[in-house]
N, C-alpha and C positions, 0 to 999 in steps of 0.2 A: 295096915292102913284102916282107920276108921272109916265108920258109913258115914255121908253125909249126913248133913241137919236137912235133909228134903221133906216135907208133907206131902203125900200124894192122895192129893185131895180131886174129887171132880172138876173136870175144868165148868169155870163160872161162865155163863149167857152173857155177853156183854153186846149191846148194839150200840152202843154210842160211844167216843171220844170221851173217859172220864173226866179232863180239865182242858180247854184249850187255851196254853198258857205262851206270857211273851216268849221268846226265846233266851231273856235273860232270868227272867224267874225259873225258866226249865232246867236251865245251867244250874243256878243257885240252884239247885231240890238234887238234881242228878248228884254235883258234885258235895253237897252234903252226907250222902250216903256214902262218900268212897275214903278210903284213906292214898291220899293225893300226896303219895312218895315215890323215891325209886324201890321196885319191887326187891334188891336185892342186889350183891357180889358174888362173881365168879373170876377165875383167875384162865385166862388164854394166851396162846400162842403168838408172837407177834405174827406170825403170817393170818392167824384169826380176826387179828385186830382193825382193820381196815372198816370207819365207819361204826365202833364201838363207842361208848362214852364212858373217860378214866372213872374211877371210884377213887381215887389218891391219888395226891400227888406224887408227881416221878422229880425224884433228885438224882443228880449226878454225882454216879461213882467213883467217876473216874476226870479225866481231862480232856478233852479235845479242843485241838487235837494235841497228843500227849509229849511231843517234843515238838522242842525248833523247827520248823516245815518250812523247805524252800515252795515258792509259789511260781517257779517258773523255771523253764531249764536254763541251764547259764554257768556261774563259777561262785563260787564263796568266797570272802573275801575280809577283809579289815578294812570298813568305811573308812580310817585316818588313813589308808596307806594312798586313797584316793583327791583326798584335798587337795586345793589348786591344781586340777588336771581339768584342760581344755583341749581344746581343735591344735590351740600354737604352741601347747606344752603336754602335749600325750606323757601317757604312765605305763611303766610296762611291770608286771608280775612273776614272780615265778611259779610254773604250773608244777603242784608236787605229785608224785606218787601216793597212792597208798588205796583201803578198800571203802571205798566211797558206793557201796552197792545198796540200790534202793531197799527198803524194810530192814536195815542191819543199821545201827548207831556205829558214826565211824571210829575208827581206834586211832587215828591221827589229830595232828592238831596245826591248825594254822598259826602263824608265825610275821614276824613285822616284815613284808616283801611277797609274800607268797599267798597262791590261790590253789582252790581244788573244782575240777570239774563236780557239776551237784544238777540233779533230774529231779522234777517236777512230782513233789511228794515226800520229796526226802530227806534225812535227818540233817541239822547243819552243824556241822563238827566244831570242836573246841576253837575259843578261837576267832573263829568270824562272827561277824558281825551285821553282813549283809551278801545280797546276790544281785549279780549282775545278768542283764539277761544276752542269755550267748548272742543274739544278732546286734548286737552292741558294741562289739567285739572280733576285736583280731586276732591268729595267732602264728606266732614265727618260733621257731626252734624250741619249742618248750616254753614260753614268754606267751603272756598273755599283754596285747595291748589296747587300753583302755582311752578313750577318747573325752570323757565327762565324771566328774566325779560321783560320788552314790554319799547317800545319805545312812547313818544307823539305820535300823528295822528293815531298809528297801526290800521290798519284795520279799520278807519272810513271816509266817505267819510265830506268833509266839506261843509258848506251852499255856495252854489254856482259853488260849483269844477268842476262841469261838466258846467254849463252854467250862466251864471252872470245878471244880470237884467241889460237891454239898451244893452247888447253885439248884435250886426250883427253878425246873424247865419246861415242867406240862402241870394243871394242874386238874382240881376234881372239876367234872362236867362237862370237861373239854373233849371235842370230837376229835376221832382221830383220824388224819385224812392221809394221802401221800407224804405229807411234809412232814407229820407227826410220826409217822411211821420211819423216817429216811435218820430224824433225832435218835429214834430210840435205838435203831440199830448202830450207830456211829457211836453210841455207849454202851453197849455191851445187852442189850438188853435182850432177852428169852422170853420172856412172861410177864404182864403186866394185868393190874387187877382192874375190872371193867364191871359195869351194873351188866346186873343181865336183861337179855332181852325179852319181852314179853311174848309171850305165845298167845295166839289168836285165832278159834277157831270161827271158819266161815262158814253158811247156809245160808243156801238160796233155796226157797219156799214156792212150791206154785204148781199144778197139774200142769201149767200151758208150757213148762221147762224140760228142755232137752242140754247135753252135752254143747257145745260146739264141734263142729265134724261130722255131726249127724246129720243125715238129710232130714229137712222140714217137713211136717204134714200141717196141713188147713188146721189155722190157731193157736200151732205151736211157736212157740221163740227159742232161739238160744239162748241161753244162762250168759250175761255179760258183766251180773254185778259180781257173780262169786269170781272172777276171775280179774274182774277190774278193784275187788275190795281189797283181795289179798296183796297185790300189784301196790296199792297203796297201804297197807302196812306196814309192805316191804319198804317202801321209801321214806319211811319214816323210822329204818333203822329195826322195826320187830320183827317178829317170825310169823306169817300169814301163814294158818295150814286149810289150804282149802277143802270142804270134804265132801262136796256134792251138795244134789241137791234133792229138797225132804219134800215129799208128796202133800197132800192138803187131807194128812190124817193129822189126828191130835195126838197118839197115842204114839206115831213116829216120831213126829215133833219133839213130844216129851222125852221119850228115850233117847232122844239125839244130842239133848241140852243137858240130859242126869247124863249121858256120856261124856262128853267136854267137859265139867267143872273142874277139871283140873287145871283146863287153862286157864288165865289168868285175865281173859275177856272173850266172850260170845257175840259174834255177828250173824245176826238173819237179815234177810231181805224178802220184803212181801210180807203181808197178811196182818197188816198194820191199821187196815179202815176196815169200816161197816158192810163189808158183802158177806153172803153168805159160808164163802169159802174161806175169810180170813180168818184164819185159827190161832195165830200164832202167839196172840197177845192174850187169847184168851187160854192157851197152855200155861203162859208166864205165870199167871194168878194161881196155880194150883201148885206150884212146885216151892213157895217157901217165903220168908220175910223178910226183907222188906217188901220184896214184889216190887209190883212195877210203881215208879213213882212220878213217870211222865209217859201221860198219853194222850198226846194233841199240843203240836207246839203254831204258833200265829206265824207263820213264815210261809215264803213259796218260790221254790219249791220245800217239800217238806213236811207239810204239817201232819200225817199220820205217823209219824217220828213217835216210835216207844221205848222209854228207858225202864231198866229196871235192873234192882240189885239185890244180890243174895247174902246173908251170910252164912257160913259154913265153917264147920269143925277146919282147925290145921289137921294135917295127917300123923301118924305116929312117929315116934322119933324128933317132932320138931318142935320149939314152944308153944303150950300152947294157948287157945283163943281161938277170934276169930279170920278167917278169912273173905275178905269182900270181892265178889265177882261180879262184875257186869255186866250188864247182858242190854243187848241194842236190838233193835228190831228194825231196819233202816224201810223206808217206801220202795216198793218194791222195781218201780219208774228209776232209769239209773242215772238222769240227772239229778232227782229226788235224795236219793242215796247217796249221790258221792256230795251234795250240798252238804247234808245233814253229816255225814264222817268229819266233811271239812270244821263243822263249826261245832260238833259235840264231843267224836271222838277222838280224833286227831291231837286234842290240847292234853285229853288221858293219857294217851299212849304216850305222850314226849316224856309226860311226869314221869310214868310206871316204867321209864327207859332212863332216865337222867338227863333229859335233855331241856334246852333252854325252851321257855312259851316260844311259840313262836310269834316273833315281830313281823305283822303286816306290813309289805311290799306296798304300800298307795301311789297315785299319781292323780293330776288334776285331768281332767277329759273335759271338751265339749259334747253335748249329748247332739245329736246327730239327726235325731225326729220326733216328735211327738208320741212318747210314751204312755200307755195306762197302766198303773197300779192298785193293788186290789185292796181295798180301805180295811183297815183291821190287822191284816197281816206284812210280817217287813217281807218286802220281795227281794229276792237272790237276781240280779239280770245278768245273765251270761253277756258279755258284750265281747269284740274284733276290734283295737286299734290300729288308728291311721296317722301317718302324722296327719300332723295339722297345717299343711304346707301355703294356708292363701289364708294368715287369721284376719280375724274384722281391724279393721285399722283405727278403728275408736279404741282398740283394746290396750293403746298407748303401749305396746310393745312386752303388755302382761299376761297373754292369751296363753290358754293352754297347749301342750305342747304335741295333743292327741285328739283326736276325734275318736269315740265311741259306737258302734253299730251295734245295734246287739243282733244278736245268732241265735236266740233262744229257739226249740221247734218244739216247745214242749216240755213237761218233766220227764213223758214218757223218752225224749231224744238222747242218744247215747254222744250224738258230735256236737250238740250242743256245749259241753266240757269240753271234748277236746279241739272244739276249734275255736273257743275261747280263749283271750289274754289276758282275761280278768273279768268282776265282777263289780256291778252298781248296787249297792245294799242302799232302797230304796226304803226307807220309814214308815212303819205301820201306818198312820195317820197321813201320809200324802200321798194323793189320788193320780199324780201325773210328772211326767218329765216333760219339759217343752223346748222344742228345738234352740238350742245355742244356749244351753241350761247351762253351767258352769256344776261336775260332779266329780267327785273321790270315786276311784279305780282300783278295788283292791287287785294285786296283780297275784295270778297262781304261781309267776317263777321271779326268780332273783331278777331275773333282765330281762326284759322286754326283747323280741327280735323280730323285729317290723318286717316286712315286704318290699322289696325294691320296689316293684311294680306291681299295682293295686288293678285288679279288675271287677267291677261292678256290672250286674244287668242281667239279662236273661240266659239262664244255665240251658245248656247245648255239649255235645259230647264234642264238638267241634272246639269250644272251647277251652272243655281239659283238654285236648289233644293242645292247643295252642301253651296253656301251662305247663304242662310237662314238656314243651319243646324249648321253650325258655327258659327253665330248670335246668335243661341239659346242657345251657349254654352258659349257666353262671348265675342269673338273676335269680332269687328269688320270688318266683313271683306267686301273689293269691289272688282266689275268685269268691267273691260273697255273691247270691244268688238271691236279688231283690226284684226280679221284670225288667224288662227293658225299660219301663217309665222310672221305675225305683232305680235305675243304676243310670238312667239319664239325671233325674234330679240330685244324686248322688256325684253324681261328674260337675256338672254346676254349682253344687256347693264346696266343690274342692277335695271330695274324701276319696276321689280314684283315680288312676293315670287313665283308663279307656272304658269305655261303656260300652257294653252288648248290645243289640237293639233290632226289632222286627217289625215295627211298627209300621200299621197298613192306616192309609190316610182313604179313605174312601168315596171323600169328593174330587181328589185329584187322578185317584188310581196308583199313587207312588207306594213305595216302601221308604220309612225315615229320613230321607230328604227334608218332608216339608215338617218333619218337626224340628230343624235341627235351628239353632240360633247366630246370629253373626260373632263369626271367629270361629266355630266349630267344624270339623270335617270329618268327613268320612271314609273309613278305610273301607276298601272293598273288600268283604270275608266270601260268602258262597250262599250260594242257591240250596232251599231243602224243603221239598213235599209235604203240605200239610194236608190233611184229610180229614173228610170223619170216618172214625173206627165204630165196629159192632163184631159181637161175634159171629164167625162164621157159620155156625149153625143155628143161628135166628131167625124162622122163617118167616118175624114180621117184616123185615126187610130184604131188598132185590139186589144180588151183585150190580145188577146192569142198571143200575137207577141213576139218571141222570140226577142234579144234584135237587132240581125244582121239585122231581118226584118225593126226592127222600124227605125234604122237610114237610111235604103234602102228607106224606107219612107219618112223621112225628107228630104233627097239627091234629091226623086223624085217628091217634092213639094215644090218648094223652096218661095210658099206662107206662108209655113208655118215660126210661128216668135217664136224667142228662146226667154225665159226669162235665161239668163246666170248672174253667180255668178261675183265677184268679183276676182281679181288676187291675188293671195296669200291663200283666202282660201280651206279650204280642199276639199269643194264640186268643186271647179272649175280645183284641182289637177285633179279629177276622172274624170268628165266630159271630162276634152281634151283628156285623156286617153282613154275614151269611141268614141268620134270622131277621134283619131287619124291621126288630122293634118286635120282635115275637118270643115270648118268655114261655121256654116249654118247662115241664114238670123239670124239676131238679137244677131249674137254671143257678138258685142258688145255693147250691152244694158246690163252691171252690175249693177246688185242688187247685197244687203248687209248682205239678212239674206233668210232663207229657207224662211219664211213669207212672205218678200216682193216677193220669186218667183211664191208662193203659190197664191196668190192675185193679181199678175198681171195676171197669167191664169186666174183666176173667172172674174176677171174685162174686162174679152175679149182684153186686152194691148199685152199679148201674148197667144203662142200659147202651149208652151210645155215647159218643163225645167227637173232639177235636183234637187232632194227636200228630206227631211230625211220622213217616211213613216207618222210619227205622224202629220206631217203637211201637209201632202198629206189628211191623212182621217179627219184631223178636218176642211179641205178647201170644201171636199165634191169630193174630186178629183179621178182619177182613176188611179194607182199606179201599175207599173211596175218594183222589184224590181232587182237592178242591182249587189250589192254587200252590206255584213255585213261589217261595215269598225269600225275600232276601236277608242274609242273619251279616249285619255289618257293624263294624268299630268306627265309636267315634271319638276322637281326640282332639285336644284345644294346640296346632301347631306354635303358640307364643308362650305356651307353660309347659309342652311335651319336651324331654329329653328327648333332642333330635335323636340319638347313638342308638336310645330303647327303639322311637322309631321305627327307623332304619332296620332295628333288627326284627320286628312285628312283622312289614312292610316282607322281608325275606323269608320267614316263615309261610304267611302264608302265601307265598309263592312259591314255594319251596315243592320239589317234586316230592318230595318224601311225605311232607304235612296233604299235599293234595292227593297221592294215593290212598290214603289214610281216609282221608272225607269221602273218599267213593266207596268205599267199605261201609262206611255208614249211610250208602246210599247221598251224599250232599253232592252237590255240584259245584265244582271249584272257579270262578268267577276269573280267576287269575289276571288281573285289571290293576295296574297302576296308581297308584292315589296321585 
């Protein structure tokens, strides 16, 4: 085998983005350098074949199926011997002898009067002309008696009816799925010739990278794109070989990438922007020509997205020339990454496999809230549909058929993807989406599979425990985690069955009563502890501090840093309440969940917050509690599926769901609606 065409030249300084381009000029540049074919044939097993794509057409060798085939158990027979037979003029036959056994052609022959018993599958002997099926039928002393006449062909399949010999029955580019597979066997078929599949090695780049299964230390992450890349490779029919993951040397890097060129495509992840530690782009530049030809694409997520391509000697023994290898360098953020596969590499790999572009899945959506987008670049919006169960009535009956939520948490979020049901590709040059916006949906799967039952509002471990209790009863049901004000106004515009809600009213003293609107009600869910946390061993605060102390505290430290909620949800209701117009350090640093305030205490980020108590003691925290506040469902009884209801209603009264909440420390209300 020859050496590569490599230069191993120094790697180049590069601190900036060499072009940042649309993402349809990035397309056109990448896919100018490649030769955009199937990589090739190979010849496999039919049991290999499963999800291959043919390289030839498959003609039929033979016949099927290859003789007269009865299609049902019964007698054989001579359709003229049955004409004019009715209810008031029965026919009767004579049943013959002879070796009528299934897989054998019989050696007999039917005759003007006479029938032969004939099973399901079997050859139909000289002679007849049709079958009759035995529950149709009588039989008395060797006499077969018939009650209705039969028609020529009844009930027999003929030599060839299903497939003809020389017929094209599969053809080139065609996948081959179960059905394809169930053809080829029914003709005899062994081996059929198929593109091959592309090999693709994977690398994930980065000191902060560990295995999965590894315990974590301060900083570190799991490796989720090598694992989540190869995964989709694989579903696109190639071969993902994943192979770890390459420290933030250069010189690893580079040995890593001259080691793969034999595959037939190179994916890294990470080390694609401006910091000090991203190397990975700047190894590319040293290793040969073309290099890279896209680095900075106008999109988001995505835009540290770098392509580049090699050419290289073919190996010995084969024609020769050149070979084009590609090599991606995805953002190292795994929504980021799997955007960027979705719309760069994914259309490669179909070609370099024999597969068809892929056709976009669309659908029409209402946009659900007031969006921003970021001017210059097209944005990628992960969004959650809903139907659309309450459209505007101006909409003359032409309303979309989905409401849109988007789920985005980030490029850095990993469930961003996967609890998405599509995507809003959002146009470089517009700034905004605006509620009741009318937008294209590109969908990630063939069919949509919506949610029986939609739950909106503020996330509570009381609430997964309520999804999975209705999961195990049939429904599927989902929870998007927008605060209890965001899953209240979410329920009033129609995009949920029930809204979560904790909301402290503090001229009344209630919990979500006095927000609630006429028609609405409230399901009684349970009592749960809110407090403010700090760590146990911080001796600017007192265990024993009543509560007036502790904010006298925070007032008279103003070192000290708040982890604060979010606006609209219910812990951020009580908390302004609990300050009363007093804005200490860090009041605007929102977090999104009791967890994330829980964990930026431990992680020494802040200093003190507002937190429910279960995740006060699972943090290791020291908990100060402030108020039992109430965590309740609310439903519109003249749009609710009484049956869902009904079954909500039993849950959480349910002994099993209320053991459950005292584990988590909640208090279970157990109260009637």
């Amino acid at each position: 085998m020859s050496i590569f065409m490599i230069q191993h030249q120094g790697a180049m300084k590069q601190e900036q983005f060499l072009e940042v381009l649309s993402k349809e000029e990035a397309k056109k540049r990448f896919f100018f350098h490649l030769d955009l074919s199937p990589l090739g044939v190979e010849s496999v097993s039919l049991g290999q074949v499963l999800g291959r794509v043919l390289a030839e057409e498959c003609q039929a060798g033979s016949d099927v199926p290859g003789f007269d085939r009865s299609n049902v158990d019964g007698f054989a027979l001579r359709a003229e011997d049955t004409f004019g037979i009715d209810e008031n003029n029965l026919g009767e036959l004579k049943i013959i002898k002879g070796n009528w056994e299934i897989g054998t052609i019989p050696s007999g022959e039917i005759k003007n009067g006479q029938c032969a018993p004939i099973a399901t599958g079997g050859a139909v002997p000289r002679g007849a002309n049709s079958v009759v099926m035995v529950e149709q039928t009588e039989t008395s002393e060797g006499r077969l008696i018939l009650r209705k006449p039969l028609a020529p062909g009844e009930n027999i399949s003929h030599t060839g009816s299903d497939i003809s010999r020389g017929e094209v029955i599969l053809h080139p580019f065609q996948a081959v799925t179960s059905r394809e597979i169930g053809v080829l066997a029914a003709l005899g078929v062994k081996e059929i010739c198929v593109f091959k599949r592309p090999r693709v090695a994977i690398y994930s780049t980065g000191n902060e990278l560990i295995a999965p299964g590894t315990p974590l230390q301060p900083g570190q992450v799991h490796d989720c794109n090598g694992p989540l890349l190869a995964a989709a490779v694989e579903e696109l029919g190639c071969l993902g070989d994943c192979r770890g993951i390459l420290k933030d040397n250069s010189e690893a890097i580079r040995e890593a990438i001259f080691q793969s060129l034999d595959c037939d495509m190179i994916l890294l992840s990470g080390g694609t922007s401006k910091g000090p530690s991203d190397l990975t782009y700047q190894v590319l530049n040293s290793l040969g020509k073309p290099g890279i030809v896209v680095h900075g694409v106008a999109m988001k997520p995505g835009k540290p997205l770098c392509l580049a391509v090699f050419y290289l000697e073919t190996e010995e023994g084969k024609p020769p020339g050149l070979r084009k290898v590609p090599v991606a360098i995805l953002p190292g953020f795994p929504t980021s990454a799997i955007m960027t596969f979705h719309e760069f590499i994914s259309p490669v790999l179909r070609v370099f496999s024999g597969r068809k572009a892929s056709t976009p899945q669309n659908t029409l959506c209402k946009v659900s809230m007031k969006i921003p987008s970021v001017n210059g670049r097209t944005d990628f919006l992960p969004v959650k549909l809903f139907e659309n169960s309450h459209p505007d009535p101006e909409s003359g009956g032409k309303a979309p058929p989905y409401i849109a939520v988007p789920v985005g948490k980030g490029s850095g979020s990993i469930t961003s993807f996967s609890h998405a049901d599509g995507f809003i590709e959002i146009p470089r040059h517009q700034e905004f989406l605006f509620p009741g916006e009318i937008a294209q949906v590109q969908l990630l799967t063939q069919k949509t599979n919506l949610a029986d039952w939609n739950i909106m509002g503020s996330h509570c471990p009381g609430v997964d425990l309520l999804v999975g209790h209705l999961r195990t009863h049939g429904l599927h049901a989902s929870f998007t985690s927008l605060g209890s004000l965001g899953g209240l106004h979410a329920f009033r515009r129609g995009e949920c069955d029930l809204a979560c809600i904790h909301l402290f009213d503090s001229k009344s003293g209630e919990y979500n009563t006095p927000f609630l609107q006429p028609g609405e009600l409230l399901l009684p869910g349970y009592d749960r502890i809110q407090g403010l946390v700090y760590k146990k061993n911080d001796s600017r605060f007192s265990a024993n501090s009543t509560l007036e102390e502790f904010l006298a505290i925070v007032k008279g430290r103003p070192e000290l840093l708040l982890a604060n909620r979010n606006g609209g949800s219910g812990t951020r209701f009580l908390l302004d309440s609990f300050l009363s117009g007093f804005r200490p350090n860090g009041y605007f640093n929102e977090l999104k969940s009791h967890h994330a305030v829980a964990q930026s205490i431990v992680q020494g980020r802040a200093d003190w917050g507002m937190a429910v108590e279960w995740f006060a003691d699972n943090a290791g925290l020291a908990f100060i509690p402030v108020k039992a506040e109430q965590f309740d469902f609310v439903i519109n009884p003249q749009k609710s599926s009484p049956e869902k209801t009904q079954l909500v209603l039993a849950i959480l009264n349910s002994t099993v769901y209320q053991e459950r909440l005292g584990k988590l420390r909640f208090l279970p209300r157990g109260k009637k609606a």
